[in-house]
C-alpha positions as CSV (number, residue, x, y, z in Angstrom):
1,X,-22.5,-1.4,-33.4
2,X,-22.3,-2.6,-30.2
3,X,-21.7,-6.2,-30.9
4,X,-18.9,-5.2,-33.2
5,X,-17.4,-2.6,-30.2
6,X,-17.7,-6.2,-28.1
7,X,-15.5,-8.4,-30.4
8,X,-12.9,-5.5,-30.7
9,X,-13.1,-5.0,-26.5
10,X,-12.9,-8.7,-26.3
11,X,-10.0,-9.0,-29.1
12,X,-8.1,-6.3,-27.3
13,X,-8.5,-8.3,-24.4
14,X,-7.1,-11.7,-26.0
15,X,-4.1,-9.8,-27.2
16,X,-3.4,-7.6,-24.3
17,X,-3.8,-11.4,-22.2
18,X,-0.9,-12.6,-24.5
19,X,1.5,-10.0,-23.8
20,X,0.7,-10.3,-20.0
21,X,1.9,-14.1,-20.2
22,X,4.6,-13.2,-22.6
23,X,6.1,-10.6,-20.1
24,X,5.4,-12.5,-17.2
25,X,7.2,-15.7,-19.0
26,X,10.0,-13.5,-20.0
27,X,10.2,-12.6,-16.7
28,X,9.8,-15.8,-15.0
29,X,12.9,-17.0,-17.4
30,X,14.9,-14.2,-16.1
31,X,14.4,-14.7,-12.7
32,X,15.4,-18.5,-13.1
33,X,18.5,-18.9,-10.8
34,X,22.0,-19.6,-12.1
35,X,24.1,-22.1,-11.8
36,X,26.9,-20.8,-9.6
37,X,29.6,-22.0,-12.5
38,X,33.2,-21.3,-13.1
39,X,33.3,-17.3,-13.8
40,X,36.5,-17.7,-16.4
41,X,36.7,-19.9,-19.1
42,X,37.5,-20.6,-22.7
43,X,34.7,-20.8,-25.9
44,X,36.9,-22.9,-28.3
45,X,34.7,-21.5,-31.5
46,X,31.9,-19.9,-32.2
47,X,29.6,-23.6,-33.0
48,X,26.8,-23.3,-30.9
49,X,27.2,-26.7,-30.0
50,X,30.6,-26.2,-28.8
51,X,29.4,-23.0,-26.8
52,X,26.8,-24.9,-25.1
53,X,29.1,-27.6,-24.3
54,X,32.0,-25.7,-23.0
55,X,28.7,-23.9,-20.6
56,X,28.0,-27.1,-19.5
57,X,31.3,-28.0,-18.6
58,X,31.8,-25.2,-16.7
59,X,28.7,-25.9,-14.5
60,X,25.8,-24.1,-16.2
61,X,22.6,-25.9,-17.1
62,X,21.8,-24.8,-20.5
63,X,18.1,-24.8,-21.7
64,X,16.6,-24.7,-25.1
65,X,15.4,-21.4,-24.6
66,X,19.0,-20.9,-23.2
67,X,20.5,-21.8,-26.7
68,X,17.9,-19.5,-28.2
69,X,19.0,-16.8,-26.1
70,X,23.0,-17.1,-27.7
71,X,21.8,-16.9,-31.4
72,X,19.1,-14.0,-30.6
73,X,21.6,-11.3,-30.5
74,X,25.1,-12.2,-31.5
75,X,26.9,-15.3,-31.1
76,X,30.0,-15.7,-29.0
77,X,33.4,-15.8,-30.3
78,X,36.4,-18.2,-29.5
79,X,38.3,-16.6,-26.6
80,X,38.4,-15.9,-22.6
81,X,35.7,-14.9,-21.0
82,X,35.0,-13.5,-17.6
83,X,31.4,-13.5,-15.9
84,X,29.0,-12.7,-13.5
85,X,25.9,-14.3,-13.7
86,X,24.5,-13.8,-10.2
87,X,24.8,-9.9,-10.9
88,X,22.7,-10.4,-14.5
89,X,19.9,-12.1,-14.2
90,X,19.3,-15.6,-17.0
91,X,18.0,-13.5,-19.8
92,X,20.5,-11.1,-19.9
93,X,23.8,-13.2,-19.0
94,X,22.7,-15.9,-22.3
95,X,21.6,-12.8,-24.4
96,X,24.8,-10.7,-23.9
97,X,27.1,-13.4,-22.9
98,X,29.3,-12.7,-26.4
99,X,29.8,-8.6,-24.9
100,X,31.7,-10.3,-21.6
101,X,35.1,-11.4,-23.4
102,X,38.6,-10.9,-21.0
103,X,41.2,-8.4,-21.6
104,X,43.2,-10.1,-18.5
105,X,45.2,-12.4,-20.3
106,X,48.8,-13.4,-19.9
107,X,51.2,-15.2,-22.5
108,X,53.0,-18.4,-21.3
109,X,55.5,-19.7,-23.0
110,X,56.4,-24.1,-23.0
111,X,59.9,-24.5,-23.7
112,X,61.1,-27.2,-25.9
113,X,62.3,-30.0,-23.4
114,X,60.3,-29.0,-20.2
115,X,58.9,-31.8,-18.6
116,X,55.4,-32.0,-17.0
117,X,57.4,-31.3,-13.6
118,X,58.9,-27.7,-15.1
119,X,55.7,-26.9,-17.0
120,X,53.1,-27.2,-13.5
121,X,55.9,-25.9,-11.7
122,X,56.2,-22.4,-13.3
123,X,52.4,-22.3,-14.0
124,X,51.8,-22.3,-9.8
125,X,54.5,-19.8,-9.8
126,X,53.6,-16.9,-12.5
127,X,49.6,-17.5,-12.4
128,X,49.5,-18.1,-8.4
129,X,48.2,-21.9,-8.4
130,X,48.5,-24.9,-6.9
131,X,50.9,-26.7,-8.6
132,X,49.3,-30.2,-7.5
133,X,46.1,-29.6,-8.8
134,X,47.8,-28.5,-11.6
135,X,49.6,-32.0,-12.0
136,X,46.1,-33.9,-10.8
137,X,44.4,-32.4,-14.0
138,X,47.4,-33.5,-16.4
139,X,47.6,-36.5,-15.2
140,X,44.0,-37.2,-16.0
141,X,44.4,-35.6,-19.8
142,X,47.7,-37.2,-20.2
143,X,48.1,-39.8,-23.3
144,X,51.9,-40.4,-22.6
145,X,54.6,-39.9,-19.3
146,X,55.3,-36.4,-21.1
147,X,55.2,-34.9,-24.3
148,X,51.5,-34.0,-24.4
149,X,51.7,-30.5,-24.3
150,X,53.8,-28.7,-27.4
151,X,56.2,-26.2,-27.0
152,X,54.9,-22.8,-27.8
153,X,53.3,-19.8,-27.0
154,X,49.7,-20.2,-24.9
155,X,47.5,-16.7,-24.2
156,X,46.0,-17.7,-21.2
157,X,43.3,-16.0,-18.5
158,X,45.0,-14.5,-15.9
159,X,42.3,-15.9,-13.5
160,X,42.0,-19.4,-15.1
161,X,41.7,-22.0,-12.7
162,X,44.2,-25.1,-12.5
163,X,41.2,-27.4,-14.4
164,X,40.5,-24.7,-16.8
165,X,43.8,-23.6,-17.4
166,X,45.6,-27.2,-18.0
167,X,42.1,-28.1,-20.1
168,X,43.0,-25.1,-22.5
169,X,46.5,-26.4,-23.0
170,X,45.9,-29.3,-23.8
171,X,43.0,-28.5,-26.1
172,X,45.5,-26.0,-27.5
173,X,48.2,-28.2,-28.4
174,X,45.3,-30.8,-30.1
175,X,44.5,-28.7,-32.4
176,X,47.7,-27.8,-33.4
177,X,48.6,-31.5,-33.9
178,X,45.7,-31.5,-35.7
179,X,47.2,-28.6,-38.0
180,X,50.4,-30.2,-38.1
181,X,49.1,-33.8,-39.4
182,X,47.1,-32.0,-41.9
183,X,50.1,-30.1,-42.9
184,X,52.6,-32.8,-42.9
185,X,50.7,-36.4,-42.7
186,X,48.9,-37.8,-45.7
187,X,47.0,-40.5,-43.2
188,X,45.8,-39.8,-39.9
189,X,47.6,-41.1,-37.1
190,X,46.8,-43.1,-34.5
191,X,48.1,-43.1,-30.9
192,X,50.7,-45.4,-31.1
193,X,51.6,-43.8,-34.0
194,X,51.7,-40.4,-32.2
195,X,54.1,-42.1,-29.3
196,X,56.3,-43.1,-31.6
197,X,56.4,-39.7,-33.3
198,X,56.5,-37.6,-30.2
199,X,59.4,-40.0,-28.9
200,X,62.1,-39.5,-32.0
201,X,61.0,-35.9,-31.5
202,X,62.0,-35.3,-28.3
203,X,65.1,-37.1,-28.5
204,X,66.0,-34.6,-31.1
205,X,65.7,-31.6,-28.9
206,X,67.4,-33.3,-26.4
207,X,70.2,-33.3,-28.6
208,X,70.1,-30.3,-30.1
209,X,68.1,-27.2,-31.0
210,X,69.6,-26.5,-34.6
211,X,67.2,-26.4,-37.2
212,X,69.4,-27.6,-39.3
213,X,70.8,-30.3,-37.6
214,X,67.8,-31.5,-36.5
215,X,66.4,-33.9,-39.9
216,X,69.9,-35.2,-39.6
217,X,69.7,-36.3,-36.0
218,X,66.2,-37.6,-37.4
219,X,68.2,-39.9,-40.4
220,X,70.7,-41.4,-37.6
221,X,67.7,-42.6,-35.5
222,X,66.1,-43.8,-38.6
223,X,69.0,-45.5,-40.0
224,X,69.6,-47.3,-36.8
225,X,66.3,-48.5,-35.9
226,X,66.1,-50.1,-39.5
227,X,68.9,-51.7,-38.8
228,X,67.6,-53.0,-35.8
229,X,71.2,-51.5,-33.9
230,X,70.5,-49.8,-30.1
231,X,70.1,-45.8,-30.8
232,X,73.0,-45.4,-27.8
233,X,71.7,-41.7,-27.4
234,X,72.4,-39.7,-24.4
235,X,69.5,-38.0,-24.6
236,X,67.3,-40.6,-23.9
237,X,68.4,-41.3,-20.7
238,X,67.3,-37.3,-20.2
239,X,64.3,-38.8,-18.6
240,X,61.9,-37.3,-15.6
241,X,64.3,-36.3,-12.7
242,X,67.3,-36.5,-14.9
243,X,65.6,-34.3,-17.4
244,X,68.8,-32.0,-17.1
245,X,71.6,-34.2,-15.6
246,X,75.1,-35.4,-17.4
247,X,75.0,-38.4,-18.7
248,X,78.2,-40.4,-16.8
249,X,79.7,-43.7,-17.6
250,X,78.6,-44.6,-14.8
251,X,74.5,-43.4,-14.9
252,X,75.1,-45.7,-18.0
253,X,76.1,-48.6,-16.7
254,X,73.6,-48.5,-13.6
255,X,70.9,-47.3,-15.1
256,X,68.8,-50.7,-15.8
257,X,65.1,-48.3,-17.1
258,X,63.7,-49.0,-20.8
259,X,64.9,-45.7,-21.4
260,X,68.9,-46.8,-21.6
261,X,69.2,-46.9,-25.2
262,X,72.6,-48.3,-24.8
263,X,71.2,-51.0,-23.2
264,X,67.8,-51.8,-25.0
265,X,67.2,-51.6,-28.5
266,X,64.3,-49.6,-29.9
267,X,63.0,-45.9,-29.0
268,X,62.2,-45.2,-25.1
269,X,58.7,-46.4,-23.4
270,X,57.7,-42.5,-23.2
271,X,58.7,-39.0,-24.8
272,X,61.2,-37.4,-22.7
273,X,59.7,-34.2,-22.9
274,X,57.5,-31.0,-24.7
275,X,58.5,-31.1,-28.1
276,X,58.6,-28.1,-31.1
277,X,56.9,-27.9,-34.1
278,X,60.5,-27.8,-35.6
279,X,61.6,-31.2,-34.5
280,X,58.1,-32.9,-35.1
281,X,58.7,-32.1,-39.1
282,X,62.4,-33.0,-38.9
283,X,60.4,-36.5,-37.4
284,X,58.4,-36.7,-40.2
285,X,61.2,-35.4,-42.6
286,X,64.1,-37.1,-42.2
287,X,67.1,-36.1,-44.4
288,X,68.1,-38.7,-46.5
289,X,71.5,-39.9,-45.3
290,X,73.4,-43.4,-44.3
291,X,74.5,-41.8,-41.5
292,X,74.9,-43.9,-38.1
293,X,76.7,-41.7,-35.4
294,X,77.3,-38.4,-34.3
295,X,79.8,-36.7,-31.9
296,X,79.6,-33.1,-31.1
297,X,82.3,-30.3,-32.5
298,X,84.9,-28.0,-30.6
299,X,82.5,-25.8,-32.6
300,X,79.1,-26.6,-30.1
301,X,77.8,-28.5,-33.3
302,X,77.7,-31.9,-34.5
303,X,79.9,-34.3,-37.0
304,X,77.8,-37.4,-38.3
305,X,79.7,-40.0,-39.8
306,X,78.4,-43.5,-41.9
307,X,81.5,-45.6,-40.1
308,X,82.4,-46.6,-36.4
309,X,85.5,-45.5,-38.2
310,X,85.0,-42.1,-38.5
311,X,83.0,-41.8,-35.4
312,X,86.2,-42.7,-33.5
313,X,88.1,-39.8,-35.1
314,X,85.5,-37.3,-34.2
315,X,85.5,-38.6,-30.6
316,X,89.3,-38.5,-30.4
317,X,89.2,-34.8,-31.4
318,X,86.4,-33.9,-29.2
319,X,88.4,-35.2,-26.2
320,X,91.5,-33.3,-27.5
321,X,89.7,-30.7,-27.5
322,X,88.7,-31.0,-23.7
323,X,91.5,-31.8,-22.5
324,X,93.5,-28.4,-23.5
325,X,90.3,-26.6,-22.3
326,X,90.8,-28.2,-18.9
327,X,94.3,-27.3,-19.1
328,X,93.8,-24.0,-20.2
329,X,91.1,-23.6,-17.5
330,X,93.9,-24.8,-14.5
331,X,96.2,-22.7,-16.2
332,X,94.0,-19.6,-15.4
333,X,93.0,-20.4,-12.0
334,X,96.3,-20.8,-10.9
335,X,97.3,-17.5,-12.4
336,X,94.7,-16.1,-10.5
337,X,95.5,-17.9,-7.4
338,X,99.2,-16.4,-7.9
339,X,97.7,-13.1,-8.2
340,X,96.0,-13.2,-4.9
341,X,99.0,-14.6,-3.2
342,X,100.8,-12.1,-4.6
343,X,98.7,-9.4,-3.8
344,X,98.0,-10.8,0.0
345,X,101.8,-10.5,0.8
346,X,102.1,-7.0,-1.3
347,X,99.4,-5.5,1.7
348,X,101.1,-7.4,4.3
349,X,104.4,-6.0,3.1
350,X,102.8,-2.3,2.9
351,X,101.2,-2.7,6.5
């Protein structure tokens, strides 16, 4: 009896030893101190690996027991989160680390045709960062002088960092180039390829923003690059600081940059700018058409014509057209300078 009390005493013991050096390991993990990582950032899915890596890159070290610690409860979704890992202790920030998504987000919208410049520039301004940092970290993402990030509409932290918030939109327009080249590509495509695309693209928007016109703007660059004839597009020379400028006769003549289509034959060295989805498939999807030129309309849209011919004619009645709006334009600002006149000796006369 009393042997068999012993082994149970003893048994009891073993067990009760166990659960001593399991609490006190638990313990001993949650004590373990934190890395003092970035307290915002973005989980692009709910991969483990990708959790742990985007933890990492944010400055936490990430143990085994760590990774253990994500699956044990619930893994974290894709999205913003927000922490505080010196208030939680190891155990609980890994374990609960999927409860601690953000509700502070903000919508940012990239226009079609901002450049890098615009794009850093209104980021500073509506999410109260440093615009050079903001350049520092595109610069180093960059593939191309612009064009890297799309135009559309990002969801963003609303206390993202410059890194973290320039890593997101970049990773954010990735994967919808990746959508689009699944969509629309049979191959995939590599980054000369991509240049290439992004370039015709954003020549289109320069040019215009129809939908409709814009698989025909496509077919003209097309049609003259396969006939090995200069593309002689404005837009091209639309380029970094002259993003938004006229072109002259004169910017023409003097500009001497790759980007001169009138002078150089073949697309520019760069895309001009962000791009839309919109003109990436007119890219991809020319209309078929032996169309060489096209000349804007009294109308605000554009004539394409096969012949320099015909071209010419559309010019001519373009310039027709601005001409009697200048006219029409002095007409009304004398009338109005009359009026003042008028009305100046009318007071004079009453005083």
């Amino acid at each position: 009896m009393i042997n068999i009390l012993s082994k149970k005493y003893k048994r009891f013991i073993f067990y009760l030893e166990i659960i001593l050096i399991l609490f006190l390991l638990s313990l001993a993990y949650h004590f373990m101190p934190m890395n003092n990582g970035k307290k915002v950032f973005y989980i692009p899915s709910s991969d483990i690996r990708d959790i742990v890596h985007t933890l990492k890159n944010n400055g936490y070290e990430v143990t085994w027991i760590d990774q253990k610690m994500l699956t044990l409860k619930k893994i974290p979704e894709e999205g913003w989160y927000s922490v505080t890992p010196s208030k939680q202790g190891r155990f609980s920030f890994f374990l609960h680390l999927h409860t601690q998504k953000t509700n502070a987000l903000m919508d940012i919208i990239v226009y079609a045709g901002e450049t890098k410049e615009e794009i850093t520039q209104r980021l500073a301004k509506d999410m109260n960062l440093e615009q050079k940092s903001l350049m520092q970290y595109y610069q180093t993402l960059a593939q191309f002088e612009e064009g890297d990030i799309l135009a559309q509409r990002y969801t963003l932290a609303r206390n993202a960092d410059e890194n973290t918030t320039i890593h997101y939109l970049f990773l954010a327009s990735n994967r919808t180039l990746r959508e689009f080249q699944k969509a629309y590509l049979t191959t995939p495509i590599d980054k000369d390829s991509l240049k290439r695309l992004l370039s015709i693209a954003s020549i289109i928007q320069k040019e215009s923003n129809s939908i409709q016109e814009m698989p025909l703007i496509a077919s003209v660059i097309y049609n003259r690059l396969e006939k090995n004839m200069r593309l002689q597009i404005d837009g091209t020379l639309n380029y970094g600081k002259y993003a938004h400028t006229i072109i002259t006769p004169e910017r023409i003549k003097n500009d001497m940059s790759l980007y001169n289509t009138y002078k150089y034959k073949g697309l520019p060295p760069h895309p001009l700018s962000s791009v839309s989805i919109d003109t990436l498939k007119a890219s991809v999807n020319p209309q078929e058409s032996k169309y060489l030129f096209f000349m804007l309309t009294p109308q605000g849209t554009h004539g394409f014509s096969e012949s320099y011919k015909e071209h010419l004619e559309k010019i001519t009645v373009f310039r027709k057209y601005q001409e009697e709006k200048e006219k029409k334009k002095k007409a009304e600002n004398n009338q109005t300078k009359s009026f003042g006149i008028g009305f100046k000796a009318f007071e004079k006369f009453r005083l």
